[in-house]
N, C-alpha and C positions, 0 to 999 in steps of 0.2 A: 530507609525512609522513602515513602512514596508522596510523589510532590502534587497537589492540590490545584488543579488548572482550572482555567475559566471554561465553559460549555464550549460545543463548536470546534472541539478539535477534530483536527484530520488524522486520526484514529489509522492506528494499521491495519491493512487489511490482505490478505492471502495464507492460505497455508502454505505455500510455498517458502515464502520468503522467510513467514514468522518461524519457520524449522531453522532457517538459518540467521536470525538475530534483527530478523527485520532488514537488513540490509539487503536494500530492493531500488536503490536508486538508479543502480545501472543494468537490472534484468531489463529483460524485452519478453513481455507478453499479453493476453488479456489483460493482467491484472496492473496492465502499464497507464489503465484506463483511472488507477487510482494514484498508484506508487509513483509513476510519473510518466506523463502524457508525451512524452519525447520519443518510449520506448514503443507505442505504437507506431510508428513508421515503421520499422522493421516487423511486421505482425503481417504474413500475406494469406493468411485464410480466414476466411470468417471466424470467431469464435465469442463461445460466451462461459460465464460459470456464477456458481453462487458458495454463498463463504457464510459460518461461523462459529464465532468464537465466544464460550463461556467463559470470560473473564470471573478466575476466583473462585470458578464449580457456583456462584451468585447467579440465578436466573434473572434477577433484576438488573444485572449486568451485561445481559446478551448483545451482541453486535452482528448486525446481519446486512450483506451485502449481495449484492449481483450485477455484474457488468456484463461487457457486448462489446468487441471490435470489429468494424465493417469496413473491410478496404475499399476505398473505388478509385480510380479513376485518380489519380496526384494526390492518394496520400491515406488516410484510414482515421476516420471517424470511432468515439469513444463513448461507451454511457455509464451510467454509475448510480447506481443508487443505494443508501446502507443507512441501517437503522440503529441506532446505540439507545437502550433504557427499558421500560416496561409502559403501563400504561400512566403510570400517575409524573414521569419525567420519561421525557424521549428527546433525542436529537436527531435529527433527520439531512440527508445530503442528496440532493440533487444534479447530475453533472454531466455534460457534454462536450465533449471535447474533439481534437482535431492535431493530427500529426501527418507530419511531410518532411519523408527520408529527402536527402541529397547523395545520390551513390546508394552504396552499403557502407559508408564512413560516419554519416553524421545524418542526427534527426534531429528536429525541434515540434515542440507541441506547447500548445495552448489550450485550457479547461476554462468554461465559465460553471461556476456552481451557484446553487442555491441552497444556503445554509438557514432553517429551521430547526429553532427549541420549543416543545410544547411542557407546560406544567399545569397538572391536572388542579382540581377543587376552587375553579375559580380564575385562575391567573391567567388563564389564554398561554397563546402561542406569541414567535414573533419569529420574523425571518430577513435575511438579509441576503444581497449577491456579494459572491466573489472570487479571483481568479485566480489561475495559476499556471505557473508556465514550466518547463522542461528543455533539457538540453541533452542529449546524448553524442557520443562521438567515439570512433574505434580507430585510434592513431596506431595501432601495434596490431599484429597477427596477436589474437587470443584476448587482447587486451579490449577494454571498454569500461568509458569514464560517463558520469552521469551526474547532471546538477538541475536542484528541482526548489521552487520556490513558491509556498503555498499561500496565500491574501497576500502578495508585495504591496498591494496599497495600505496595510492595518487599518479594515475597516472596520468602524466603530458596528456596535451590537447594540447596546444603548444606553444611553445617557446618562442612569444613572452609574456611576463612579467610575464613570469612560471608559464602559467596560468595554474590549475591544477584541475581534475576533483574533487569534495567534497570526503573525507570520514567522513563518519556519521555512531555512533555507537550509538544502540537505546539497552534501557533497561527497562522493564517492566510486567506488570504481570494481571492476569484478575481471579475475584471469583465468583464463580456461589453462591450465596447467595441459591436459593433455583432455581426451574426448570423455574420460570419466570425471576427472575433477576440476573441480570451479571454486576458486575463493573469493567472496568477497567483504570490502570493507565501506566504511561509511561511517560518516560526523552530521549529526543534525544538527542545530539549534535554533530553538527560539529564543525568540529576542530579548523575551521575558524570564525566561528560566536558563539554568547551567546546559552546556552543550551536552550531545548523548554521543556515544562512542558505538558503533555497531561492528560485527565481525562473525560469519559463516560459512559455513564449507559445501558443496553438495554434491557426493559419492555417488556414480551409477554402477551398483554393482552388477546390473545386468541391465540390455536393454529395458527391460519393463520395470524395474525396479530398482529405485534408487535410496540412500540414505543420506542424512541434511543434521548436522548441529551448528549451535549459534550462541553468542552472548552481547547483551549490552549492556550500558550503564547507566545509572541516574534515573531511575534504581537496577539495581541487579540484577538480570534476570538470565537463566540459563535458558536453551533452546535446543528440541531436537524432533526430527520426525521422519517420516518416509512418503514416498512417493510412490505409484504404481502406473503406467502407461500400457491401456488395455484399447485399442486399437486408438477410436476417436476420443475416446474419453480420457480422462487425467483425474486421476482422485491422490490426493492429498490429507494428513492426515501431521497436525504437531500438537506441541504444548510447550508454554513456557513456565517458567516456576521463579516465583516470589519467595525468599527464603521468611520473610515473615506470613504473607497474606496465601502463599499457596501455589495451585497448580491453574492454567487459564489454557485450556485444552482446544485444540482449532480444527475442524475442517473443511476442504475446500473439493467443489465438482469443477472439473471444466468440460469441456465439447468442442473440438475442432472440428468444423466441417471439410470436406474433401471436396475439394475444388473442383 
């Protein structure tokens, strides 16, 4: 069963993460600009990438993103922008954000966003603000725990049938088992619908190249992909699989600049 949400969600976004089941609460990277804004604090080079994903082989389904992390000076700034729909429905995400490590132990970040739905033939657009915050924290050698909360205030979208934007509170943690393998896990849920379960592994078989599978729940969905590391760049590449609706195939660029 796939569950029928209201517009305005906070849609996943990285091929990174989506190889390994979406569980992304407690990575640290660019795409911390999305999955959560805690994980840039720990991000000390410039970088930017862009992402997407054919949910369902459906081109009217495409989701497309691009972020940017810019350290300066107490902490590292975040941008975001990603598209979900075609021309006749779109949802659109605006977002800036702002993370400040303490140590190499612990980060916190803050996002303000601007969430836009447009529906074509008539109907206009409409848009609304809102925030989100992030926690990240590394109590163990190898270990690292991450919790992330998307609209905490459930603001309204509108009026009629108090339709309201999701808040979704994500919790979860990732262990470097040794300098190849990384597992992580993760509980999301909104407030309105059944929790999700996440869980992914990510294998570097060799420095330049690595392997990633994943699963979640609510609904089903298997997860697998690989990754390549060719000096500055980062290309990424998954899919995940709907055992009724099919295969939602993802890629992702990144760009680290050299300090």
């Amino acid at each position: 069963m796939l569950n029928a949400n209201s517009g305005n969600d906070n849609y996943s976004i990285g091929a990174r993460s989506a190889g390994m089941g979406n569980a992304s609460v407690s990575l640290s990277d660019v795409w911390s600009a999305h999955q959560n804004q805690a994980g840039l604090g720990f991000v000390r080079n410039i970088s930017c990438g862009a992402y997407y994903e054919n949910k369902f082989l459906l081109k009217e389904l495409g989701l497309k993103a691009c972020v940017a992390a810019i350290p300066v000076k107490g902490g590292t700034f975040g941008i975001e922008f990603s598209n979900f729909g075609y021309s006749l429905y779109s949802e659109n995400k605006y977002s800036v954000s702002f993370a400040k490590a303490f140590g190499d132990k612990f980060s916190i970040g803050i996002a303000m966003d601007y969430l836009n739905t447009k529906i074509a033939e008539g109907y206009g657009s409409k848009g609304v603000a809102a925030a989100e915050i992030g926690l990240q924290a590394k109590p163990l050698k190898g270990l690292t725990i991450g919790v992330h909360v998307f609209n905490p205030t459930h603001t309204k979208f509108v009026d009629y049938n108090n339709e309201r934007v999701p808040t979704i509170f994500r919790l979860g943690g990732n262990y470097n088992f040794s300098d190849k393998v990384i597992l992580a896990i993760e509980t999301e849920k909104d407030i309105s619908q059944k929790a999700i379960f996440k869980a992914g592994v990510e294998y570097k078989v060799v420095k330049e190249f690595y392997l990633r599978a994943g699963i979640c729940t609510n609904p089903t969905l298997n997860s697998f992909g690989f990754g390549m590391n060719l000096k500055n760049f980062k290309i990424d590449f998954s899919t995940n699989c709907h055992q009724t609706l099919g295969f939602s195939p993802q890629f992702g660029l990144t760009y680290v600049f050299s300090k």
